[in-house]
N, CA, C and O atoms as a Tinker XYZ file with bonds, in Angstrom:
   496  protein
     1  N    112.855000   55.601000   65.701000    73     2
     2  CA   114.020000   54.763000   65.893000    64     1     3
     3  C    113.741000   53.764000   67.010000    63     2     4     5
     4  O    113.340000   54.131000   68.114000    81     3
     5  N    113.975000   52.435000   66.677000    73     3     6
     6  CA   113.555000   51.389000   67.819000    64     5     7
     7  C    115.543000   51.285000   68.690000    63     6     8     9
     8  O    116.695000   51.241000   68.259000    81     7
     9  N    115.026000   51.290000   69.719000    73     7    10
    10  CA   115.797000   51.547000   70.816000    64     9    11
    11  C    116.043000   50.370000   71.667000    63    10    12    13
    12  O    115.197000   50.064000   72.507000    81    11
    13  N    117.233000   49.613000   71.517000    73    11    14
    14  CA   117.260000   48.272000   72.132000    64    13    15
    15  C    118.395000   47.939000   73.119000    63    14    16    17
    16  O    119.603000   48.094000   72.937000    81    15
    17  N    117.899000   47.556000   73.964000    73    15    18
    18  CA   118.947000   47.380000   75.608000    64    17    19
    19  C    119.356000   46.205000   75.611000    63    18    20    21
    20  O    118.493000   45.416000   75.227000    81    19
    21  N    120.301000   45.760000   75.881000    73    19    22
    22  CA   121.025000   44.501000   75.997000    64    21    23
    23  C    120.929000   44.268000   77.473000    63    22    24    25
    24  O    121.050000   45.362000   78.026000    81    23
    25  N    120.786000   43.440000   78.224000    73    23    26
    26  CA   120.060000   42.866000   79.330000    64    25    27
    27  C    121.396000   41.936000   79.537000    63    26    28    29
    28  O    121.909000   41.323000   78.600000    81    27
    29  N    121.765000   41.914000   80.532000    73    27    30
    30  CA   123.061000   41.018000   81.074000    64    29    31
    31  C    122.125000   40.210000   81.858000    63    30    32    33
    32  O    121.202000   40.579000   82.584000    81    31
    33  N    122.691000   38.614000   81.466000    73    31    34
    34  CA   121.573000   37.033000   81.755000    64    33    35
    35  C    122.548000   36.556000   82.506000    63    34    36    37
    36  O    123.687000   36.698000   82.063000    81    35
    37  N    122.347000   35.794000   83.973000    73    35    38
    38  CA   123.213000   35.458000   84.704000    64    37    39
    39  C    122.858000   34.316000   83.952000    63    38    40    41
    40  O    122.031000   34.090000   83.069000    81    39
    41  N    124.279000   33.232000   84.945000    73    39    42
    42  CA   124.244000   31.446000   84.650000    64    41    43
    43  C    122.854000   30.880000   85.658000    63    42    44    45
    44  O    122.850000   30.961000   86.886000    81    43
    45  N    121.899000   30.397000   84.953000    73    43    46
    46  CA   120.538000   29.796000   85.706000    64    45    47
    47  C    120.931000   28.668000   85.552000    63    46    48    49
    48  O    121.943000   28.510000   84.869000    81    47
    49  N    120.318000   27.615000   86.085000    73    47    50
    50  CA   120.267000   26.414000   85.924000    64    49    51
    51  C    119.550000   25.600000   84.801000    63    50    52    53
    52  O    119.726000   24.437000   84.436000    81    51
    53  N    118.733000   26.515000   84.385000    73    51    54
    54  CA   117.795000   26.196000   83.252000    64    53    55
    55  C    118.875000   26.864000   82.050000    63    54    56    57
    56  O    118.943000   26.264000   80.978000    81    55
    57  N    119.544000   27.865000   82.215000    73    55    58
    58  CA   120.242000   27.865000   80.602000    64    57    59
    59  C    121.341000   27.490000   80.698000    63    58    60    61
    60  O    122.070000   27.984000   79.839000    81    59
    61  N    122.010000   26.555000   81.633000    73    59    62
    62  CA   123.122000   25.534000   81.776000    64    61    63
    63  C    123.041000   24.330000   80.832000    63    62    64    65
    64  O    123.759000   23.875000   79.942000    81    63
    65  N    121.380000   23.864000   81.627000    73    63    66
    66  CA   121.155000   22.497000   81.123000    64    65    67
    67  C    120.718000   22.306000   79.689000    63    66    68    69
    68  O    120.951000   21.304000   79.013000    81    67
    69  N    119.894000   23.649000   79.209000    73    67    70
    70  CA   119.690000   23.751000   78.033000    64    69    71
    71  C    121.135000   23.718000   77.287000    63    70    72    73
    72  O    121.417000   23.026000   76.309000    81    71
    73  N    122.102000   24.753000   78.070000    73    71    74
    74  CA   123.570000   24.765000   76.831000    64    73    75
    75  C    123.960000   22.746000   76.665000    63    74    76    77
    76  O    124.132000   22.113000   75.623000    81    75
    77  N    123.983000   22.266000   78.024000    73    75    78
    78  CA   124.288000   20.709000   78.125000    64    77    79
    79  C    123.546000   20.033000   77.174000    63    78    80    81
    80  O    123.997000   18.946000   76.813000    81    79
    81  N    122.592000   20.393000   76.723000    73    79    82
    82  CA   121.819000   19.066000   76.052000    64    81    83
    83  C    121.446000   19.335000   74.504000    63    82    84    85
    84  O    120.649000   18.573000   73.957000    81    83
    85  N    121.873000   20.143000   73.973000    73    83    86
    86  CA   122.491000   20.747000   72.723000    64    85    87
    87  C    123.678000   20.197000   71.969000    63    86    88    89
    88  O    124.248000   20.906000   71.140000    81    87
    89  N    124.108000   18.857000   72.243000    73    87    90
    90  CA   125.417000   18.140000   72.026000    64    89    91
    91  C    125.248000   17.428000   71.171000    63    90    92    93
    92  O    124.173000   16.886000   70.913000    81    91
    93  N    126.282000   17.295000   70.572000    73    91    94
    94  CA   127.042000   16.206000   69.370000    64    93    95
    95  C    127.810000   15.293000   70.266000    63    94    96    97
    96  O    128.878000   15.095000   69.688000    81    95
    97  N    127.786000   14.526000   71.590000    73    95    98
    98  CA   128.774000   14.259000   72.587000    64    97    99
    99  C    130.214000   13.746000   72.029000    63    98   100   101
   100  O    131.223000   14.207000   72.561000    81    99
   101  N    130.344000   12.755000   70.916000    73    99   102
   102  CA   131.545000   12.443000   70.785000    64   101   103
   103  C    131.947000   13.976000   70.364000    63   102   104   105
   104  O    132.581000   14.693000   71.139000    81   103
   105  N    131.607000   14.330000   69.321000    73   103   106
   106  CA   132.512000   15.197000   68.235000    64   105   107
   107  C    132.539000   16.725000   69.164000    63   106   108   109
   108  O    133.420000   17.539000   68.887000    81   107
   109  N    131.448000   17.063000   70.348000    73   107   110
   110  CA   132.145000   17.763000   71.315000    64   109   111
   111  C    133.163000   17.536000   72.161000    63   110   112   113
   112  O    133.829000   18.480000   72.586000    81   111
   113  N    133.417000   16.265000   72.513000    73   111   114
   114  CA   134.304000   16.061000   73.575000    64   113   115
   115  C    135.601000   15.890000   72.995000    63   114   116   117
   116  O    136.540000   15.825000   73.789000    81   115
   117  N    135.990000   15.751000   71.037000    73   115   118
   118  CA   137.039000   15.820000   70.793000    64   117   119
   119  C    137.481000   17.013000   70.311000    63   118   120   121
   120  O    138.652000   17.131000   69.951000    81   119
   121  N    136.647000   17.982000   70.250000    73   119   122
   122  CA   136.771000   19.165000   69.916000    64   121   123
   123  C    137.235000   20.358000   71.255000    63   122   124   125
   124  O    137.735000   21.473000   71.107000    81   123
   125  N    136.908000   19.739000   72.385000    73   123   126
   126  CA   136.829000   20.098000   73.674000    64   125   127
   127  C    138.565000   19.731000   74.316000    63   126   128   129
   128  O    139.122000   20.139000   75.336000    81   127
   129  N    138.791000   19.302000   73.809000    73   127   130
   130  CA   140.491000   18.617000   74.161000    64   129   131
   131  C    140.826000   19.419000   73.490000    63   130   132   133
   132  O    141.479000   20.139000   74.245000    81   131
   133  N    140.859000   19.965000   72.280000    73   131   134
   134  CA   141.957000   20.960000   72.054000    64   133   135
   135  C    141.495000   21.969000   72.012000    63   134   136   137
   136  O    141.907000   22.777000   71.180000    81   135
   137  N    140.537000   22.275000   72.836000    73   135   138
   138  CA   140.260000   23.836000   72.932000    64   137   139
   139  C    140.731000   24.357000   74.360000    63   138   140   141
   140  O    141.141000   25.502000   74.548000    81   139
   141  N    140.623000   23.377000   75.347000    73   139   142
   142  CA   140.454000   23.608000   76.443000    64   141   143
   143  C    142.140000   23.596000   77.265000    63   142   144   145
   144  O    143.204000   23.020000   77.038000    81   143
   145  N    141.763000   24.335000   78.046000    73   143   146
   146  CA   143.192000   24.445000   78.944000    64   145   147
   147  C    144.102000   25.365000   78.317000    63   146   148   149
   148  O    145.275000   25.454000   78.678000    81   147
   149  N    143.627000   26.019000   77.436000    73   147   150
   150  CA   144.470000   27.210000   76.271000    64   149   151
   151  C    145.451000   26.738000   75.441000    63   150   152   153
   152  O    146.619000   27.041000   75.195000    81   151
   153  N    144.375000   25.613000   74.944000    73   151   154
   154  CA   145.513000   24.662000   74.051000    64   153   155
   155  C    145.628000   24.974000   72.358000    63   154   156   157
   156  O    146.502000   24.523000   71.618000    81   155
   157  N    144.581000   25.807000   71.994000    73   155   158
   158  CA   144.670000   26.683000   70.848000    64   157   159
   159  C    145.184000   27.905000   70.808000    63   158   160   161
   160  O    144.447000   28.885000   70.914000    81   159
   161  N    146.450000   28.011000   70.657000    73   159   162
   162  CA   147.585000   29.093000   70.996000    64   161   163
   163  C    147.038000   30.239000   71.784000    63   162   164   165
   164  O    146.913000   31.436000   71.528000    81   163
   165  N    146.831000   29.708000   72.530000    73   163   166
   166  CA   146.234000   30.366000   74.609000    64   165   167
   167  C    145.096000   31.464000   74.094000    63   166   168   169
   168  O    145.139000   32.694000   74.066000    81   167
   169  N    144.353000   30.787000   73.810000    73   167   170
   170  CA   142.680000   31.347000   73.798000    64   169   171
   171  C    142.226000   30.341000   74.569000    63   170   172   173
   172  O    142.475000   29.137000   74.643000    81   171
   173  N    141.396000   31.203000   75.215000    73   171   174
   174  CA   140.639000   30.591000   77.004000    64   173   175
   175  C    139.253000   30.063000   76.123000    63   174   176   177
   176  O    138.531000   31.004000   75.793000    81   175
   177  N    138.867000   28.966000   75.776000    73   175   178
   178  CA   137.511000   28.691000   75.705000    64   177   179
   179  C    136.794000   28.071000   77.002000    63   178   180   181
   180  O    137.344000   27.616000   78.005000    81   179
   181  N    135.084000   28.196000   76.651000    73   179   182
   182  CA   134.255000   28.122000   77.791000    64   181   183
   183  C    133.597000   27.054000   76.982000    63   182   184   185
   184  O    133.483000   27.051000   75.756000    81   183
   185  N    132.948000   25.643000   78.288000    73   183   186
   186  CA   132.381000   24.989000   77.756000    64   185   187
   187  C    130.556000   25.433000   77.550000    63   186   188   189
   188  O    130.153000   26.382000   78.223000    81   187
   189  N    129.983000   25.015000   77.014000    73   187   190
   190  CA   128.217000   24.636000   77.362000    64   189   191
   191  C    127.803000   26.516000   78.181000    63   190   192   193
   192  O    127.026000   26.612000   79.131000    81   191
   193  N    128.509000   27.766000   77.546000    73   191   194
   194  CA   128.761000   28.771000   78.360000    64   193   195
   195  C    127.450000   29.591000   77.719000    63   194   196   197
   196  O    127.438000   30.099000   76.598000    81   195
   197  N    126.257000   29.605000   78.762000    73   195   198
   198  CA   124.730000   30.560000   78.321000    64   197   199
   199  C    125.916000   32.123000   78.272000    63   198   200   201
   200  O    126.837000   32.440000   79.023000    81   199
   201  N    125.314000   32.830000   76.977000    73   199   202
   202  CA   125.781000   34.077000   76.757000    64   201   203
   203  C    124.648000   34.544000   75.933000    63   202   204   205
   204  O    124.004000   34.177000   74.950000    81   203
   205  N    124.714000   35.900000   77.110000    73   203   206
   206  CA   122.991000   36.846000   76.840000    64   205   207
   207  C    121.759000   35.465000   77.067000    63   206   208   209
   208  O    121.697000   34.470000   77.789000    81   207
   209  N    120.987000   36.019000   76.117000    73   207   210
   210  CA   119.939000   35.044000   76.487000    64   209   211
   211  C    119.923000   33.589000   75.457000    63   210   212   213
   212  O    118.938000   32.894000   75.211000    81   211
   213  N    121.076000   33.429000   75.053000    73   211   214
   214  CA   121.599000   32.008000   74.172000    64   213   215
   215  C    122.469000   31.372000   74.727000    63   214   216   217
   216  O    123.403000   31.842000   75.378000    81   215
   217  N    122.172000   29.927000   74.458000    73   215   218
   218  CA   123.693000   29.451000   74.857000    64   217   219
   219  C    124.381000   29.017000   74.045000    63   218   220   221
   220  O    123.902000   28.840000   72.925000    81   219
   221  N    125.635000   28.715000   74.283000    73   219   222
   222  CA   126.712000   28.577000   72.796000    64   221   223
   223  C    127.957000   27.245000   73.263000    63   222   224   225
   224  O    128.821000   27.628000   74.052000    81   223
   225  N    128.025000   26.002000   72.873000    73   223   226
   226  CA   128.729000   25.094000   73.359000    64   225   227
   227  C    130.431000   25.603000   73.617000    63   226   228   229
   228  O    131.061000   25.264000   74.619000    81   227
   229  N    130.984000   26.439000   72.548000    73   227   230
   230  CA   131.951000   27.176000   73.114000    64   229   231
   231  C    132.376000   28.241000   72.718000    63   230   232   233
   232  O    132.375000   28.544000   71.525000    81   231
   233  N    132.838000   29.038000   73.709000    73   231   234
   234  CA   132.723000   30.710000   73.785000    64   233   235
   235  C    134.561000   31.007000   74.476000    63   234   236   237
   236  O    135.211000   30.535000   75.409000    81   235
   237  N    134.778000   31.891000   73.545000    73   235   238
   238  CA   136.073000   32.835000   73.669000    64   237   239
   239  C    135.709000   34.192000   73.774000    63   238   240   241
   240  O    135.442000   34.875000   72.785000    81   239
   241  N    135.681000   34.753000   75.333000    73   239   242
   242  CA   135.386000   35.902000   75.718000    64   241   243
   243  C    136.415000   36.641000   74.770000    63   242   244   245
   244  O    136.037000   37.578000   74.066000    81   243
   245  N    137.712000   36.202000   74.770000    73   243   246
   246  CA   139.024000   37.479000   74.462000    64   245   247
   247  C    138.228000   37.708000   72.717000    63   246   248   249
   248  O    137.857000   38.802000   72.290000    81   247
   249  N    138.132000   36.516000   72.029000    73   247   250
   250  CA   137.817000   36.899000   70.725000    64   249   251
   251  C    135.893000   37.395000   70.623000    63   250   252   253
   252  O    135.431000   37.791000   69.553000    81   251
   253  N    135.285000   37.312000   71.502000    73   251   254
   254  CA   134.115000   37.441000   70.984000    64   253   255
   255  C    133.740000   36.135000   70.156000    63   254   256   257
   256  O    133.040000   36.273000   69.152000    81   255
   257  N    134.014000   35.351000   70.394000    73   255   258
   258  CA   133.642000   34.382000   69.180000    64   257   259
   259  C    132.710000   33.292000   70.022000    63   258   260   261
   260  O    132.898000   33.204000   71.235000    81   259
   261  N    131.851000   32.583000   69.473000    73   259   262
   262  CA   130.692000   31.635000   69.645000    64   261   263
   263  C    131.007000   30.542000   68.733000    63   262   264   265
   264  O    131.000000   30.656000   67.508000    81   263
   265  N    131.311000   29.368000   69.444000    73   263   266
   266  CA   131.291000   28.278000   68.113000    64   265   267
   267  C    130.198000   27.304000   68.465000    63   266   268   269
   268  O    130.171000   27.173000   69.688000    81   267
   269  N    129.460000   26.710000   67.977000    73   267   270
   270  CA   128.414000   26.283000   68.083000    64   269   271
   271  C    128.430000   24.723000   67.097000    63   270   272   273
   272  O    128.730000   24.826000   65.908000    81   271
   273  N    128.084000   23.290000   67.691000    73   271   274
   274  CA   128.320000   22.025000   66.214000    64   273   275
   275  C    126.743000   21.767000   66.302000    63   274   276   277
   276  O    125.929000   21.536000   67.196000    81   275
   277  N    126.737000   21.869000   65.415000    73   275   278
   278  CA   125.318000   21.107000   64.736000    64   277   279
   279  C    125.242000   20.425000   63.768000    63   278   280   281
   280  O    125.824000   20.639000   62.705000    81   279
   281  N    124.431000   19.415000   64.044000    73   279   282
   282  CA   124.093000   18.358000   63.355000    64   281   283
   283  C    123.535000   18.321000   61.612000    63   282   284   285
   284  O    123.389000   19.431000   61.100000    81   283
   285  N    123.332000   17.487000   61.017000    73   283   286
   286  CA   122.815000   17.926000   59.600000    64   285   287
   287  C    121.139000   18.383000   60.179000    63   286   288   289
   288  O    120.484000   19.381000   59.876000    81   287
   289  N    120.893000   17.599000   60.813000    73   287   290
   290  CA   118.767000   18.005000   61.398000    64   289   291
   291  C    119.050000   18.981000   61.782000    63   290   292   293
   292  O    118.177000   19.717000   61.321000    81   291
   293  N    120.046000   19.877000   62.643000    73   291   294
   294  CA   119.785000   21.351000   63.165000    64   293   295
   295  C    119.963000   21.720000   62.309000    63   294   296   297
   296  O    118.989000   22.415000   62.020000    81   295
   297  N    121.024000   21.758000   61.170000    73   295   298
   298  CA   121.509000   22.985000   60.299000    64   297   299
   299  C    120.673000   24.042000   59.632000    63   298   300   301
   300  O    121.062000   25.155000   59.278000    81   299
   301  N    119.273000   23.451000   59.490000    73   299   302
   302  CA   118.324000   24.740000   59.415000    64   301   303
   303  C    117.615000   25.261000   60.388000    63   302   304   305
   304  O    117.074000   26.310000   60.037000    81   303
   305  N    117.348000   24.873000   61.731000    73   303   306
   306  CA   116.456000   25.047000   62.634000    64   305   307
   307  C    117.474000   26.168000   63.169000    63   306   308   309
   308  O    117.042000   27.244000   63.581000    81   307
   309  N    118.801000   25.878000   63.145000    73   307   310
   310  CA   119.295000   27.656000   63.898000    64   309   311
   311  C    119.771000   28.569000   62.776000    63   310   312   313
   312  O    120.579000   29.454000   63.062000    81   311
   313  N    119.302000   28.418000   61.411000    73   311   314
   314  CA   119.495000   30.102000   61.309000    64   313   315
   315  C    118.387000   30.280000   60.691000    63   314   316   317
   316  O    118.581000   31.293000   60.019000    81   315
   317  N    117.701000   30.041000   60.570000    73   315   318
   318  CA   115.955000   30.693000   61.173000    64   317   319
   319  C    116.046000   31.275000   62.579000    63   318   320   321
   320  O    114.908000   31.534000   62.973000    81   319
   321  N    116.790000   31.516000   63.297000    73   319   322
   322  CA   116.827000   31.759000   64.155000    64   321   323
   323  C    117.034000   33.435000   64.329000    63   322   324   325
   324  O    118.239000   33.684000   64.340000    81   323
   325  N    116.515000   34.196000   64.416000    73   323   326
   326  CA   116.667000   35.787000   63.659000    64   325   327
   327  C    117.177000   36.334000   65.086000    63   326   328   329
   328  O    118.321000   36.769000   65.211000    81   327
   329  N    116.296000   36.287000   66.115000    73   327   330
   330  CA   116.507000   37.078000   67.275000    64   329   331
   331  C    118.220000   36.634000   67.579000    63   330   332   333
   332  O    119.051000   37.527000   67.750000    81   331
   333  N    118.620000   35.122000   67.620000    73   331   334
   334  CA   119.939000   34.916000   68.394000    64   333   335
   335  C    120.809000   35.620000   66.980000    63   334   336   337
   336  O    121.730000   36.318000   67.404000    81   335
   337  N    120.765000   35.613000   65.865000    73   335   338
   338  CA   121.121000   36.463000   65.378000    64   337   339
   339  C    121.584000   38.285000   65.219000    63   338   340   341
   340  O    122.555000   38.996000   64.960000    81   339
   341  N    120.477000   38.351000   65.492000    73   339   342
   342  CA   120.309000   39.855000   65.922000    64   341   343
   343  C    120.720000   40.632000   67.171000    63   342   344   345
   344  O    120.796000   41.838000   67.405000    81   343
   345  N    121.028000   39.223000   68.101000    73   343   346
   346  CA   121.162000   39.735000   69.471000    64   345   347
   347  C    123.463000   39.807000   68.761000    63   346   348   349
   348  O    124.219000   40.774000   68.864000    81   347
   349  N    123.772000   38.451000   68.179000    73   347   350
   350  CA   125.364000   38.494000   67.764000    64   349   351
   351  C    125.843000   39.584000   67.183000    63   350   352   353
   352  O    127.035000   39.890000   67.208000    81   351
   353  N    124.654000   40.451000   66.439000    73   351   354
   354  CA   125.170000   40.797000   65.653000    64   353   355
   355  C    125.378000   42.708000   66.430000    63   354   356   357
   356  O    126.109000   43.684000   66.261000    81   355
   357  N    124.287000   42.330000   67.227000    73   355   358
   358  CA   124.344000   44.043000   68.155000    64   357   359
   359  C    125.375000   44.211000   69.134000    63   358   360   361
   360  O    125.836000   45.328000   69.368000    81   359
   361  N    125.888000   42.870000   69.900000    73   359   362
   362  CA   126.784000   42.825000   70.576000    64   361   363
   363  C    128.679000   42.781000   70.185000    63   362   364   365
   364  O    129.771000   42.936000   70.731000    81   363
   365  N    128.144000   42.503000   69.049000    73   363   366
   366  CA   129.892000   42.835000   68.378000    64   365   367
   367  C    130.208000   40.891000   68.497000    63   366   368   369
   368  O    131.392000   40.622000   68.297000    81   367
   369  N    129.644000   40.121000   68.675000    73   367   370
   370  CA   130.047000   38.610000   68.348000    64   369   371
   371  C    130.188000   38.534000   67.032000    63   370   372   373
   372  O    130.028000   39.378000   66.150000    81   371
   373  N    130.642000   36.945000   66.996000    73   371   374
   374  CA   130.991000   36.453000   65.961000    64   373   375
   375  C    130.566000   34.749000   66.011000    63   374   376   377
   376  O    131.189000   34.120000   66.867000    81   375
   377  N    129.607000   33.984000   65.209000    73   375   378
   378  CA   128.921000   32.760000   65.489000    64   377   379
   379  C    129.818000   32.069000   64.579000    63   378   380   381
   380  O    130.116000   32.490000   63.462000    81   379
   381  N    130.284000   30.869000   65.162000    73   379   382
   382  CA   131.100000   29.775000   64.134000    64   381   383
   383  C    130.219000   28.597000   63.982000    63   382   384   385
   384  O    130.326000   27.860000   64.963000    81   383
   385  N    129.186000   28.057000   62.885000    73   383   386
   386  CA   129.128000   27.241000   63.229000    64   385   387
   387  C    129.559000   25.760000   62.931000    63   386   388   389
   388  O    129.875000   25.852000   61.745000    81   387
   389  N    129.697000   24.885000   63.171000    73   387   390
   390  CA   130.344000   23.998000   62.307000    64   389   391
   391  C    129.431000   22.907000   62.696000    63   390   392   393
   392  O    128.732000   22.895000   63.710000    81   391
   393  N    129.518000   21.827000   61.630000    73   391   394
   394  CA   128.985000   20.578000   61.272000    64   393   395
   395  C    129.790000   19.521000   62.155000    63   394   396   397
   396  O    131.000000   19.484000   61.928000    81   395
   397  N    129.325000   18.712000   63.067000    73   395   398
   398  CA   129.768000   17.902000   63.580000    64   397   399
   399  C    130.193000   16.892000   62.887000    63   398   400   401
   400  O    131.188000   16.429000   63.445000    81   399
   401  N    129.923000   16.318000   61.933000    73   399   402
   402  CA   130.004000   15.569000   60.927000    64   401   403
   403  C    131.535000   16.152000   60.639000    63   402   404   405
   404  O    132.405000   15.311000   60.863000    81   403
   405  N    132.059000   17.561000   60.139000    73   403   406
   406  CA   133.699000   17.890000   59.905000    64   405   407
   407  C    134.627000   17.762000   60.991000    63   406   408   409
   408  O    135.811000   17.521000   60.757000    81   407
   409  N    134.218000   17.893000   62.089000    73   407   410
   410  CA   134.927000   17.822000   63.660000    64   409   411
   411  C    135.589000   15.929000   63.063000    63   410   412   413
   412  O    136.711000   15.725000   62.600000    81   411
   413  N    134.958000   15.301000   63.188000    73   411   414
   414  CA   135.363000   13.725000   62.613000    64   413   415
   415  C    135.966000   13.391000   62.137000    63   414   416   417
   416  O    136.756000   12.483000   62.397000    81   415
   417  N    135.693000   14.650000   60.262000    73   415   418
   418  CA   136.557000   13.802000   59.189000    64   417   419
   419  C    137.917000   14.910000   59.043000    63   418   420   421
   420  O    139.035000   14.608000   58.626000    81   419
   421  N    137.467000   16.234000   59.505000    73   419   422
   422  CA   138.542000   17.411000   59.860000    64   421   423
   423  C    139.067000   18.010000   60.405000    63   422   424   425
   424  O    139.464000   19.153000   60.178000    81   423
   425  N    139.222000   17.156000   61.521000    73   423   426
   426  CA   139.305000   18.117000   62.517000    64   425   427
   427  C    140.633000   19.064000   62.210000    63   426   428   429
   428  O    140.446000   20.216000   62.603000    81   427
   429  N    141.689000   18.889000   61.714000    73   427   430
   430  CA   142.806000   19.687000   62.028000    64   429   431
   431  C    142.173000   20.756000   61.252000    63   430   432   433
   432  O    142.250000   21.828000   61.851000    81   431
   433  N    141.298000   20.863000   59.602000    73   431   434
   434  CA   140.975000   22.426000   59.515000    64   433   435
   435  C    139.809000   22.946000   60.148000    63   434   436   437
   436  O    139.384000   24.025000   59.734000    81   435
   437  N    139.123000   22.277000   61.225000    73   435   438
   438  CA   138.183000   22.803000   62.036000    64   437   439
   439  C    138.833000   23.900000   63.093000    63   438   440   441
   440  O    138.415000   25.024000   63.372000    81   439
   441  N    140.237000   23.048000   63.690000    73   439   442
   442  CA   140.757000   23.833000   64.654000    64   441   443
   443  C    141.061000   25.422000   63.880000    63   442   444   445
   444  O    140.614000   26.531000   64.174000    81   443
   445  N    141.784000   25.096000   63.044000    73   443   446
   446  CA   142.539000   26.048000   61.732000    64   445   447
   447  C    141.382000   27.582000   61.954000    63   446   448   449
   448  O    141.604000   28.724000   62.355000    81   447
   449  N    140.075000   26.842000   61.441000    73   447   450
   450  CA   139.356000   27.705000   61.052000    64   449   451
   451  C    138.467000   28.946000   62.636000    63   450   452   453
   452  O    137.909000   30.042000   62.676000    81   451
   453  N    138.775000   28.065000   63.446000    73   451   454
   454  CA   138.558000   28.397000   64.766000    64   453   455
   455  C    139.922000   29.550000   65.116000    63   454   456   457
   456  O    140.020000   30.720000   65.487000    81   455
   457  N    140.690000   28.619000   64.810000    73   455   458
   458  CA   142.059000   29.695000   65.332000    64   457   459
   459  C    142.196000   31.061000   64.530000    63   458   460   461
   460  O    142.412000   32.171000   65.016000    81   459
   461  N    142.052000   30.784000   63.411000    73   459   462
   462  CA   141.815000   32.112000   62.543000    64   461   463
   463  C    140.960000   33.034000   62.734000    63   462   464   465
   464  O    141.193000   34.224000   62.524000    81   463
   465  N    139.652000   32.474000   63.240000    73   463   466
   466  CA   138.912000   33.548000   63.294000    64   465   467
   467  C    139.054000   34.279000   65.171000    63   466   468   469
   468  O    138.539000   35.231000   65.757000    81   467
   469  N    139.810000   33.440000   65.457000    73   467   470
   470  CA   140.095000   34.121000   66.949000    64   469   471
   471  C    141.415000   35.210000   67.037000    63   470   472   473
   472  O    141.737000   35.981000   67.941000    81   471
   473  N    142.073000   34.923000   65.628000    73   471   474
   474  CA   143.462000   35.588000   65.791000    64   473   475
   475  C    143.167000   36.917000   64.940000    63   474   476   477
   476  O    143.800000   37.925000   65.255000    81   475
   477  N    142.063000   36.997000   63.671000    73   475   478
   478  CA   141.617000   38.028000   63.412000    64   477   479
   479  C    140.620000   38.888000   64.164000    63   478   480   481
   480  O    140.528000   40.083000   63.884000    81   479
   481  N    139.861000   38.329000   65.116000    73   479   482
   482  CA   139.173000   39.274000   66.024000    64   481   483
   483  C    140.239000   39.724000   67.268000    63   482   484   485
   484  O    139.740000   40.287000   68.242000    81   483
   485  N    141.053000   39.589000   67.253000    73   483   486
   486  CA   142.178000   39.708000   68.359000    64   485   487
   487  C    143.027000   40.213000   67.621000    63   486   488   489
   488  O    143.824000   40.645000   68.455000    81   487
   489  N    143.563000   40.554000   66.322000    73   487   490
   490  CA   144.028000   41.123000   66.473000    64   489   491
   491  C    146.141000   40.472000   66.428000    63   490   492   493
   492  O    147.200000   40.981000   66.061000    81   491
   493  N    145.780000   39.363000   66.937000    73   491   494
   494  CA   146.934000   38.386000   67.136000    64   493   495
   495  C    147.899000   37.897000   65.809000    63   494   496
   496  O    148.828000   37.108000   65.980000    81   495
């Protein structure tokens, strides 16, 4: 039986800047207005927030949830991604990711789909 420890990763400066430069900037910063200040029926999101040894543009401790925008060029480069996978999936997370490209043309069912999945891991 392989036997695996989860390692608590403080905030470095190196997985700050890495979470910072991982951006869609417009379609984060309008996505960032209604997340922020507990403006999605008072779920606390975190911006550009390194969690474990990944970082995730925004993170809801209460729900466990990770939402992450990527571009059409990333959309395959992160789920090839097995380990940040494997690490979500041992810790009890939940990865959202969405297309920056829908933040633009959708945003109201982007929020929708965000809020839902925060109100079913909660429970709410």
């Amino acid at each position: 039986m392989i036997e695996v420890r989860l390692v608590r990763h403080h905030l470095t400066p190196i997985l700050t800047d890495r979470a910072r430069g991982m951006r869609d900037e417009v379609a984060e910063a309008k996505l960032w207005y209604f997340l922020c200040n507990r403006r999605l029926n008072g779920f606390r999101f975190r911006r550009d927030r390194p969690t474990g040894p990944f970082a995730a543009q925004f993170y809801c401790f209460e729900a466990k949830l990770l939402v992450d925008l990527v571009t059409d060029a990333q959309s395959s480069q992160i789920e090839d991604d097995a380990a940040r996978a494997h690490w979500i999936h041992l810790t009890g997370h939940r990865l959202l990711r969405i297309n920056s490209r829908e933040v633009h043309q959708h945003l109201v069912t982007v929020l929708g789909t965000i809020l839902q999945n925060c109100c079913e891991r909660t429970g709410a």
